[in-house]
N, C-alpha and C positions, 0 to 999 in steps of 0.2 A: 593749401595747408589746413584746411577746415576739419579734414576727416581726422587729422592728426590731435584734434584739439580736446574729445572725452579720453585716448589714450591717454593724454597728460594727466588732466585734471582728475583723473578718474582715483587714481593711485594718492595723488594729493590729498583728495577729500579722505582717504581711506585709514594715509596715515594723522590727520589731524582728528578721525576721529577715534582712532587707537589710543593715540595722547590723552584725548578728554576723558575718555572710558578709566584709562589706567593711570594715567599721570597721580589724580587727587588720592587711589592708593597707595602707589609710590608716599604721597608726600602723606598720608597718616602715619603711616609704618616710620617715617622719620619723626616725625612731630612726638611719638610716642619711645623712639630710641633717643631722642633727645632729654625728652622729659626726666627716662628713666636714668640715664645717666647725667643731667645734671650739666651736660655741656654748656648753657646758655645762662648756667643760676647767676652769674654774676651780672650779667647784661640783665637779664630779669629784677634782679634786686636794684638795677638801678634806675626802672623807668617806674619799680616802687616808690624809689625814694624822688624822682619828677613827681609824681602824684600824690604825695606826701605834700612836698616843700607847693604845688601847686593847691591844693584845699586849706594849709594852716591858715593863709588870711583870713578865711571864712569859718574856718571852725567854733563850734559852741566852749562855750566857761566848762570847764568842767565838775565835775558832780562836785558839791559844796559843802561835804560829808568829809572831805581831804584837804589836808593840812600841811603843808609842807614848811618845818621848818629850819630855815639852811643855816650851815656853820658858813657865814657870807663874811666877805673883807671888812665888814666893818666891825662884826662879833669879832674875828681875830687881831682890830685893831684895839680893839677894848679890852679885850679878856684876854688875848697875849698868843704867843705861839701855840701851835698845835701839835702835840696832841694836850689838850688843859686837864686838870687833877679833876680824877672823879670828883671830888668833893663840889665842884662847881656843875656838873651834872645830877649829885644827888640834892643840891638847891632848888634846882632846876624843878626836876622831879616832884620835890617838896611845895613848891612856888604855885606848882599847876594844879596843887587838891583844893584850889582856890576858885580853878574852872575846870576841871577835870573830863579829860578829854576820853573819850571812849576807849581808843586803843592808846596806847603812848608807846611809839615802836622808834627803835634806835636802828639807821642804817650803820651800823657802826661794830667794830666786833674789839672785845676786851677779852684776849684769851688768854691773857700775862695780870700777873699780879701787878697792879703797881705800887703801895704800900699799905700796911693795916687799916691804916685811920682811912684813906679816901676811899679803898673798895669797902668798910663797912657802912661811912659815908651815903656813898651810891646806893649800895643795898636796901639803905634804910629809905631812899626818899623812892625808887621802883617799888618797895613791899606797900606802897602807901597806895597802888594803882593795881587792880588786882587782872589789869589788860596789858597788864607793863611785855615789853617784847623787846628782845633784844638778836644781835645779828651774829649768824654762825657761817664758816665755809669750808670747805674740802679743803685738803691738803694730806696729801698723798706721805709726805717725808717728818713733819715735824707735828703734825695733829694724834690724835690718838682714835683708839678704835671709838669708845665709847667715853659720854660725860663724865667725869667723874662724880656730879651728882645730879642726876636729871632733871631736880624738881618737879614742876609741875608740867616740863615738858615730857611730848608719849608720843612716839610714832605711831600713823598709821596702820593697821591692823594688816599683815599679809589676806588674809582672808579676806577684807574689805578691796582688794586691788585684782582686777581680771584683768591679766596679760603675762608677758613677758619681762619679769621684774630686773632681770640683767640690761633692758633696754634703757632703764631708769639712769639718768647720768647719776655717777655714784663714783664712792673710793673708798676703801678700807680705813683711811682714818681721815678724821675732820679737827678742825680750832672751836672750840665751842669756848661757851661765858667760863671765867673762873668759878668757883664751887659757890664762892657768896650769890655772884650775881643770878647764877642757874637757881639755886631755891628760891630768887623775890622772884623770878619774872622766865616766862617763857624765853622761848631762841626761835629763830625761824631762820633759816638758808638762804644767803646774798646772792649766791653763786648765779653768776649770769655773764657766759664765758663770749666772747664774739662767733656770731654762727657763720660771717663769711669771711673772705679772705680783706676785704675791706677794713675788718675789723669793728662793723656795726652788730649790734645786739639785736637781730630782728626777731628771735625767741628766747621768753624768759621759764626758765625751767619754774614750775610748782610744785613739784615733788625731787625729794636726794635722798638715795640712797648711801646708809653709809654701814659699809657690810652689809647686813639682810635686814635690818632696818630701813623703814621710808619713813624722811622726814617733811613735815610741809613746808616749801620755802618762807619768807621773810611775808611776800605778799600776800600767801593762804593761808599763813598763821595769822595774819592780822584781820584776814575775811573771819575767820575763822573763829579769832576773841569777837570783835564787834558782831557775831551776830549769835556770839556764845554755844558755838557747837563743839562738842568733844571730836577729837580725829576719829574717835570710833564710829561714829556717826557718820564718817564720809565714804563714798564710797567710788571706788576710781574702775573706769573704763579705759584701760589704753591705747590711743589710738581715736577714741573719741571721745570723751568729757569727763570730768571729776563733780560727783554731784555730792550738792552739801544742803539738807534740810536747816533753812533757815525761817524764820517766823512767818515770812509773805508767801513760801512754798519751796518749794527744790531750786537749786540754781545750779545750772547745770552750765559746766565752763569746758568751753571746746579744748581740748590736747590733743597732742599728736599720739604716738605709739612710747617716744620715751617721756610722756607729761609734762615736754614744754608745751607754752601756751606762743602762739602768733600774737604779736604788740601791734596795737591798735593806735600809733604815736598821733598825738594829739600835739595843736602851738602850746609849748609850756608859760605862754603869758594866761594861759586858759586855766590856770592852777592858781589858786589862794597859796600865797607863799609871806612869809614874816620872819628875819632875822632871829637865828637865837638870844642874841642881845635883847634885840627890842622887845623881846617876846618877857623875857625875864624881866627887863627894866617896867613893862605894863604890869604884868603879875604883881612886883612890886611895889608899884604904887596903889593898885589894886589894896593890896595887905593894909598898907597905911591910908585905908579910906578913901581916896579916890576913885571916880566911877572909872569904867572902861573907857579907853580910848576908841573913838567914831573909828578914827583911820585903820587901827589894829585890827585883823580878824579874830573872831571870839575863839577861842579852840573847846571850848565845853561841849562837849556830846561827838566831837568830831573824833574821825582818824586823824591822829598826828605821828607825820613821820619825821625824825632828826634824820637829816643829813648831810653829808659836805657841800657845798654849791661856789666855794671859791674857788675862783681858777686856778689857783697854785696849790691844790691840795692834789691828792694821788688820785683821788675818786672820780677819773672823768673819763669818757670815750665819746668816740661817734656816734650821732644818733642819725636817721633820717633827714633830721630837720636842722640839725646844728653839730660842724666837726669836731667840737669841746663841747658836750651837753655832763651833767651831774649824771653820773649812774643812780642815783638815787629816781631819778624823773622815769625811769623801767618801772619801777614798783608803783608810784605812780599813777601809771599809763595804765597797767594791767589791772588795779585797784580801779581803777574810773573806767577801764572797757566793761567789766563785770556791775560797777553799779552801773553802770550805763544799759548794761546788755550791747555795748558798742563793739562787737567783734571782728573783727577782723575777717571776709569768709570768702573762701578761696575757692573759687568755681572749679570743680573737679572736673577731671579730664575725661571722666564719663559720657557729659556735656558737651565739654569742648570738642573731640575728638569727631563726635558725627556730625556736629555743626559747621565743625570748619569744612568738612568732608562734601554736606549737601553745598553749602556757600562756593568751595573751590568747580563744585560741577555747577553748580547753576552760573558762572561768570564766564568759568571755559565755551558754555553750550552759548549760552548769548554773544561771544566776542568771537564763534569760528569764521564767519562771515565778515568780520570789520576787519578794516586797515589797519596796518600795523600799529601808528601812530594812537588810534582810539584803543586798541591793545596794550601800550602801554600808561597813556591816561586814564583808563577806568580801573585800572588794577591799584594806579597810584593814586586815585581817588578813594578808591574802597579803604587803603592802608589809610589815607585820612581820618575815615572816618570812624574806622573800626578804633585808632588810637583818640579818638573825640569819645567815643562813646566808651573807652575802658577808662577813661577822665572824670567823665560823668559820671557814671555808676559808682566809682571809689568815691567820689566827691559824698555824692545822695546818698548811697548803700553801703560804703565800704564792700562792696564786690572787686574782690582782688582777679579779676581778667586776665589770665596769661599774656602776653606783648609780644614777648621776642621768639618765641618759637613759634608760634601760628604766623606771626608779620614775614620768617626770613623763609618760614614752609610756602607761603603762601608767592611771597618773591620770585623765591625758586621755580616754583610751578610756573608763573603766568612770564619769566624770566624763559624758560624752555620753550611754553607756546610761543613767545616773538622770536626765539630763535630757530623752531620749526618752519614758524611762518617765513620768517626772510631767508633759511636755505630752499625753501620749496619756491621762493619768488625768485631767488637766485636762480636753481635747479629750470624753473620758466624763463627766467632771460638768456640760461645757456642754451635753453634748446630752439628758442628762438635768433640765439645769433649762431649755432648751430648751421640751421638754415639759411641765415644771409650771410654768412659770412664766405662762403663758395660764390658772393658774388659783389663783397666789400672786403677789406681788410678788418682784422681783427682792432686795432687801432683807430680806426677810423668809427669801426663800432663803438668801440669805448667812447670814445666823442660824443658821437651825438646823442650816448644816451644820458652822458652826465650833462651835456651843453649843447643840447641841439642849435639855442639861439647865435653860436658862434662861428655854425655852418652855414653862410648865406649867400643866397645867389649872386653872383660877380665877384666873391672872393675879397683877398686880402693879398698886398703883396707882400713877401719876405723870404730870406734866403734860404733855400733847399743843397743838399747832395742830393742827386737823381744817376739811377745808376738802371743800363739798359744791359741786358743778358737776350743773346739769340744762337740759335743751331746753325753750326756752320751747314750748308750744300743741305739743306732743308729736303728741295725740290727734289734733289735725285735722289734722296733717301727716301722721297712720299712714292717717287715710280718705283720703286724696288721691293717695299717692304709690302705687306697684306694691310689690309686699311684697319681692322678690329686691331691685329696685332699692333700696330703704328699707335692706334689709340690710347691702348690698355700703356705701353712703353711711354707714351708721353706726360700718361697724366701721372708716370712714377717717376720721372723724372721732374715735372710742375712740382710734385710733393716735395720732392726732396731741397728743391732749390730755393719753393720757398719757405722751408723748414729755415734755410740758412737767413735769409729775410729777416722773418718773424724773431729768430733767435737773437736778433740784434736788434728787435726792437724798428724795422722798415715799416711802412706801409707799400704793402700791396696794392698797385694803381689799378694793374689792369694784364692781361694777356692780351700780346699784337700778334698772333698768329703763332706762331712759334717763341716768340718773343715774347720778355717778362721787362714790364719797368715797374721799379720800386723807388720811394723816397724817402728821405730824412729829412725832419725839420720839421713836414707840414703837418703834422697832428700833438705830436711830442715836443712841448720846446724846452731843446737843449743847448748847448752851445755851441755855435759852429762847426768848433771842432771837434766836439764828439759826433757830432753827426757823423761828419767826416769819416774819424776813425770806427767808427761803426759801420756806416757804410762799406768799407773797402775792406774791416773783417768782415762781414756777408760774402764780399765777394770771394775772397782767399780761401774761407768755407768750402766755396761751391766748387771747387777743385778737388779735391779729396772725394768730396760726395760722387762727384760726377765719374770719380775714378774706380770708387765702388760697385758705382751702378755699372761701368761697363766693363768690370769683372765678372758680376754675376752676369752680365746680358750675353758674353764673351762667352759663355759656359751655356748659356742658350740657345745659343746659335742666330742670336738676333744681331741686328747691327749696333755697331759702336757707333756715341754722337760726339760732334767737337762742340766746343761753345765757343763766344768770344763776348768779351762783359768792357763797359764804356761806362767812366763815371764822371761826372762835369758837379761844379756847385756854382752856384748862383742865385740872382734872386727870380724869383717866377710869381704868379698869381696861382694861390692857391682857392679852392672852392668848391660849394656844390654848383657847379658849372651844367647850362641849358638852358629848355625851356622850362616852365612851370608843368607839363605834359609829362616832361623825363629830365630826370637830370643826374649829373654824373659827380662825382667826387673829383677832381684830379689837378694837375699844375700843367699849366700853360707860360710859354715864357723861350726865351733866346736859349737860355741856358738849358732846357729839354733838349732842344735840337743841338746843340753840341753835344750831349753828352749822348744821344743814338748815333751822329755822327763819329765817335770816338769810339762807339761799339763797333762801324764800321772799320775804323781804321785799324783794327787789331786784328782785318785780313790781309792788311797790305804788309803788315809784319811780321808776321806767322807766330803770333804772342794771341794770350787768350784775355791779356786784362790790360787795358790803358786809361789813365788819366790825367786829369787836366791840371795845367799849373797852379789853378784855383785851389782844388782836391790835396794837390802836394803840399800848396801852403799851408794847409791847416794841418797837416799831418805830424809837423816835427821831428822831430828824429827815429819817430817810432815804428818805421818801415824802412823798408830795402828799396828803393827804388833804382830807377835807370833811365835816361834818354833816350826818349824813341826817336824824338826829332822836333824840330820845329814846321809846326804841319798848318796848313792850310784845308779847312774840309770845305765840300762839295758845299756851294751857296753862301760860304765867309769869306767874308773880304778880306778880316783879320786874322792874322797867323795866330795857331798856341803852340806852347811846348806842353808834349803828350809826353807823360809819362807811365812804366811798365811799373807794375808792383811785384817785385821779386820775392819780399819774407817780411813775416814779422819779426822784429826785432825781439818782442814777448818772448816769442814760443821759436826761433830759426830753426831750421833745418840744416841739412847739410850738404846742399845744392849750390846755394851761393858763399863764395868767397865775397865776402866786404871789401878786399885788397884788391881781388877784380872787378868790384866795380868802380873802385876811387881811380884803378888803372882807366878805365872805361870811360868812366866822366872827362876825366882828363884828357882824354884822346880827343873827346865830344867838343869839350873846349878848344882845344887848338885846331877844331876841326869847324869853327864856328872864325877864327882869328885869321882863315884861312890859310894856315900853316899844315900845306896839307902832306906834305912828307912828312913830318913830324907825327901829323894825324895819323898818317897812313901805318907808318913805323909801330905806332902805339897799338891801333886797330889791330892790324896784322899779330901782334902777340896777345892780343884777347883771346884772336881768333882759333892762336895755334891750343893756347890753355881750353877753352874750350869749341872744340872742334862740331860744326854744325852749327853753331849760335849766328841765326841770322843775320843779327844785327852789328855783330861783327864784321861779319861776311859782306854785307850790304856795305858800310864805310868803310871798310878796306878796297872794294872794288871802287867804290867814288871818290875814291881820294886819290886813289891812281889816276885815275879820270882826268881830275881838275888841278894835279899835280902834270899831269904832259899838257895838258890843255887848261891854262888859267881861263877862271870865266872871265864877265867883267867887273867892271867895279864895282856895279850897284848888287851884286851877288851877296846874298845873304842869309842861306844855308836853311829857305823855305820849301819845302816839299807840298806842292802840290797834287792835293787828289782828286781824281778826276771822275770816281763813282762813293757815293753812300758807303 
């Protein structure tokens, strides 16, 4: 088989390196129809938020410039329900020109009057703050187009803005401050809608649109007072940064195409945070001469934000890091990425694309040659390490590393190489049992390759069906016919017969010259009695085929062949039986030689199939059978009863009457009690219903017999046969 061997492999090598060539195209072209649509953004945003929740342990304080302080449980146990009277706001306000904080920004929106005295209240203690800042948001149904009185608020300049200004999230009308509060104090934009289906905030817009106006949100209006730029001064890129000349130089803040910004969530224990309460209640001790409290954070020079932080207020969503977080902790976050310069930065797919590209070829080309097993170990190490190293870099760099579209492109690919590789190892062991199997059983193949250690020399005993198939008058069909022709005819009959075999699941032992034994049992174990019934349909099979073939052979002009089939179960020794030099597969045992004996005795009957009482037992009620007789074969001492397989009960035919054969048995029986006129009586009308059935014929004529001439007594209705 040597010369057979670069055929094979030749074609093998050809197409794995087909694969390696084109496969990692394949999987760019996906990685990039992924990307653009977005099929994978939810699994991606969530192995953001693994490497989020995995770096907050370790994350820095944040910028000490920020202030946050919350309307917390304990402000609403003191100061009363929510929402409280401006008038405790404009205190507030008032309280603070005592440490006056740089920006003083309310996350909060007052777009309703609530009475004269608290909104002029309020007014009065924000006009004391000239960075006072308050909160505005879209609403499409109940806002209006424009403030009723701007103040000191001014949108950014269209001329100042390159891009696509419709891409701006926006809406025809918005909630802004009431008229007072608009002339003390700026407004700046809350809005900060969930960007995924999750419902987390993973982009906080910094610019709204509202009609053809752009306004800065809450968080760039606030950059914006503390470092005292007019919006005219700023100037927006869409799609990539909003630059604002501040006194240290330009600070340029990454956006997308519609001027959200990517949130850079930081642990919000990293945040200087102080109760409204307590903030007031220091302030005021403050006023009455006492020094500052150690414990308290100072808020003089800083940004301060008000905002909700109690868990039963409305102000809350999912964050990254926590599924109740304050929305106020966005403004925040994006407030401390920018003084941070901590951005957020997303490895463009510019990058990714040819990198995953050389990486998918350099892995493929090194792993063509290894074993499956190392094929999928290195593919599963490299996803290790790639998802270590997109851990890292967030951790160290905030480099946001795509995960789930390059891990499942990447899957996919080396997921194809192992399954190229095992159908071509496949495609190799079929053409190698291919070859042996013209000289084992397919069954038996399967054996030893999943368990060779279970085929060992001397065998095992246990019960088998063994079923023996031979050509009747062999010899004078071999002088008659042409030897190629004889050949060519045999080996299509060999095919066909053991097609019926194989289709039930036999083992193929062997060819005895003209003769086919097959078994049940010894490689498949099943239950007796399937064997069994498998067994004996194989043989029922081989009737139809055999009728086939000598249709067509009949129209040839070739000879017709008879068969005669013997099936016995018992137990035998199964094994790779020999010497260590050569050795054979097969069963050995009592029970073989009855059942080739039984093959024989289906010429003394002129029947083509018999078995043994053994065979019957296990059968059930699921065949036709019939009494051949109680036989003695050549070289047994012990009598069996041999029985004929007439139909399956499954699938019957229209041959036998059931009624004739109960008629039949019954005759059998009274023909066994020695009641043989009765027997004879019975025979005889088998005989007449079907005329020519031998076996009729045969106990009608002996019972006449031993009806004029009783035997003796020790008679006992054994047939002895006196050849194979």
């Amino acid at each position: 088989m040597t010369p057979d061997g670069p055929a094979i492999s030749r074609p093998k090598r050809n197409r794995q390196r087909l694969y390696t060539l084109l496969a990692p195209l394949a999987g760019a072209i996906l990685l990039a129809l992924l990307e653009a649509g977005g099929a994978l953004a939810r699994v991606e945003n969530l192995t953001r938020d693994w490497r989020f929740q995995f770096r907050a342990p370790r994350d820095p304080a944040a910028d000490g410039r920020l202030l946050l302080v919350g309307v917390d449980e304990d402000s609403l146990a003191r100061l009363g329900r929510w929402p409280w009277s401006r008038v405790e706001h404009g205190n507030f306000a008032l309280l603070l020109t005592l440490r006056p904080p740089s920006v003083l920004a309310f996350d909060l929106l007052f777009p309703e009057p609530q009475d004269p005295k608290s909104d002029a209240a309020f007014a009065r203690g924000l006009a004391q703050h000239p960075s006072a800042l308050l909160g505005a948001c879209r609403e499409p149904n109940e806002g209006v187009a424009r403030p009723p009185d701007p103040g000191p608020t001014r949108p950014i300049p269209p001329r100042n803005i390159e891009g696509d200004l419709s891409r701006i999230h926006g809406a025809e009308r918005a909630l802004f401050p009431i008229p007072e509060l608009c002339r003390a104090a700026r407004f700046g934009f809350v809005d900060s809608e969930p960007t995924s289906s999750d419902g987390i905030r993973r982009r906080a817009p910094l610019l709204i649109r509202i009609g053809k106006d752009v306004y800065p949100s809450l968080s760039l209006q606030a950059l914006l007072l503390y470092w005292k730029v007019a919006p005219e001064r700023v100037e927006v890129i869409l799609g990539r940064e909003i630059r604002v000349p501040t006194p240290h130089g330009v600070e340029r803040i990454p956006v997308d195409a519609s001027g959200s910004f990517l949130i850079n969530y930081r642990a919000p224990a990293g945040f200087r945070q102080i109760g409204y309460f307590d903030l007031a209640l220091a302030l005021g001790k403050l006023n009455e001469g006492n020094p500052w409290p150690w414990r308290y954070p100072n808020p003089e020079g800083n940004l301060l934000i008000v905002g909700q932080t109690a868990t039963g207020l409305t102000d809350m969503g999912p964050s990254p890091l926590d599924p109740k977080s304050p929305l106020v902790h966005i403004h925040l976050n994006a407030l401390n990425n920018v003084f941070r310069h901590d951005y957020l930065k997303a490895i463009p797919w510019s990058w990714t694309l040819p990198a995953w590209l050389l990486f998918a070829w350099f892995t493929l080309f090194s792993l063509e040659r290894s074993r499956i097993a190392t094929c999928v170990l290195i593919p599963a190490l490299a996803i290790l390490v790639y998802a270590a190293l997109a851990f890292g870099v967030f951790e160290r760099w905030s480099l946001d590393l795509p995960v789930t579209a390059p891990t499942l492109a990447f899957v996919l690919l080396h997921a194809g190489a192992v399954l190229l590789r095992w159908r071509e190892e496949q495609r190799s062991k079929q053409e190698i049992r291919a070859v042996f199997s013209s000289y084992i059983a397919p069954k038996v193949m399967e054996q030893l390759l999943r368990h060779p250690e279970n085929v060992k020399l001397g065998g095992v005993r246990k019960p088998v069906t063994v079923l023996f198939s031979d050509i009747r008058g062999f010899t004078t069909i071999t002088e008659q016919a042409n030897e190629e022709a004889l050949v060519a005819q045999l080996n299509e009959y060999f095919t066909r017969m053991v097609d019926c075999v194989t289709r039930h699941e036999g083992t193929l032992h062997k060819y005895i010259g003209d003769a086919i034994m097959a078994v049940w049992g010894d490689v498949v174990d099943l239950p007796e009695e399937e064997n069994a019934r498998r067994a004996v349909r194989a043989a029922l099979d081989m009737r139809p085929e055999l009728a086939r073939l000598n249709a067509a052979w009949k129209t040839q002009g070739r000879l017709e062949l008879r068969i005669g089939i013997g099936l016995n179960h018992g137990p035998v020794v199964v094994g790779n039986l020999g010497a260590p030099q050569r050795k054979e597969f097969t069963v050995i045992g009592d029970a073989v030689n009855l059942g080739s004996r039984l093959e024989g005795v289906t010429k003394e009957f002129h029947t083509d199939l018999a078995i043994s009482e053994t065979v019957a037992a296990l059968l059930g009620d699921r065949f036709l059978l019939r009494t051949l007789g109680l036989i003695q074969v050549k070289g047994k001492a012990k009598p069996v009863r041999v029985f004929e397989v007439l139909d399956d009960r499954a699938s019957p035919s229209e041959r036998w009457d059931p009624a004739w054969v109960a008629a039949y048995e019954a005759a059998f029986a009274s023909y066994l009690k020695r009641e043989f006129a009765k027997a004879g009586e019975a025979f005889t009308r088998c005989a007449k219903e079907r005329p020519g059935d031998y076996c009729a014929d045969l106990y009608t004529e002996e019972c006449r017999i031993l009806a004029a001439t009783p035997p003796p007594p020790d008679w006992d209705g054994i047939l002895v046969m006196k050849s194979k």
